[in-house]
N, C-alpha and C positions, 0 to 999 in steps of 0.2 A: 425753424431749425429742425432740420432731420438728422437722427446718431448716427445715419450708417455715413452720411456726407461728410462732418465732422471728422470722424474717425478712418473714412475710405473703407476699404474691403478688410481691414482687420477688427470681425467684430469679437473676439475672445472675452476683451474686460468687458465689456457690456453683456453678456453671455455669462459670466460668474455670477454678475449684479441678479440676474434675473433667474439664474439658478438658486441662486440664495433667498430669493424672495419668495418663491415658487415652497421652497422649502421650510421655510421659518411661518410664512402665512397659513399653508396648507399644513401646519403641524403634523405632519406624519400619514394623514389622508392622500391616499394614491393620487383620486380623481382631484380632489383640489390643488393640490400643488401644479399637478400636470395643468393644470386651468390656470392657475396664477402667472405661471413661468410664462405659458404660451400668450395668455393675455398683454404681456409687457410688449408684445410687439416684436420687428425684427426678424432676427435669424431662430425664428421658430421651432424649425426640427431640431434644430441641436443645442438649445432648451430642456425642448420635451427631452429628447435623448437622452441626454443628460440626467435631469430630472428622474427620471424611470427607471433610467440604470441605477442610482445611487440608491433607491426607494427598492428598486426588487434585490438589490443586494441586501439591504438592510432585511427584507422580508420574505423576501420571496416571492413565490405565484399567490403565497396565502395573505400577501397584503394586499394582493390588487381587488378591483375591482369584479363580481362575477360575473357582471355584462358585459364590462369588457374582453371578459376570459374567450370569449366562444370566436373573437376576431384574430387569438392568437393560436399557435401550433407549434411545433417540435422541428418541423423542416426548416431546414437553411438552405432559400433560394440565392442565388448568385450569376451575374453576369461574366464574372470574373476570367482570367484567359484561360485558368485552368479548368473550366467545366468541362466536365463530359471528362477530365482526366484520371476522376476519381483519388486524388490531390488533396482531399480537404473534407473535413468531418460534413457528413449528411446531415446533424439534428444536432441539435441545441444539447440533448442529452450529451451525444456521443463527445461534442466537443466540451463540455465541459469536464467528462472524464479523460479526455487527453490532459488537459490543463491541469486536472488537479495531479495524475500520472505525473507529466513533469515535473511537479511542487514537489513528491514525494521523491524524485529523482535527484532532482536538484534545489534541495530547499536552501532558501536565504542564508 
């Protein structure tokens, strides 16, 4: 039996399961959990994805890994229709000081 056949193209609940697992096994370890998650198999990027977002929110750049550091950067590459429109934050910085702008504009 294979999960994705079972379930067809909607792999979401399965994708929690293995978020969760990713998270509780790798107790707060960047590299483990990202290892746990992605080892369940399946829809893999958006595990990890997942997984790393909710771990660098929790921490930051100062949780991850240092060897992993030097594979990431500031730039936001995009395929998107709007390239070249100049449309859309440049860097990871820039856009998240839109976001947080907004929150102070329009908080909850």
């Amino acid at each position: 039996m294979k999960l994705n056949e079972d379930m067809g193209w909607f792999q979401a609940p399965a994708n929690v399961a293995f978020v969760v697992i990713g998270l509780l096994y790798g107790q707060g370890d960047f590299k483990k959990s990202l290892i746990y998650a992605v080892n369940c198999g399946d829809d893999t990027d958006c595990t990890a994805g997942t997984v790393g977002s909710i771990l660098g929110i929790m921490g930051g750049t100062a949780g991850m890994p240092q060897d992993w550091m030097s594979y990431l950067g500031d730039n936001i590459e995009t395929m998107c229709i709007l390239k070249g429109h100049g449309r859309y934050p440049k860097t990871i910085t820039h856009l998240t000081d839109v976001v947080m702008n907004f929150l102070l504009i329009y908080p909850t």
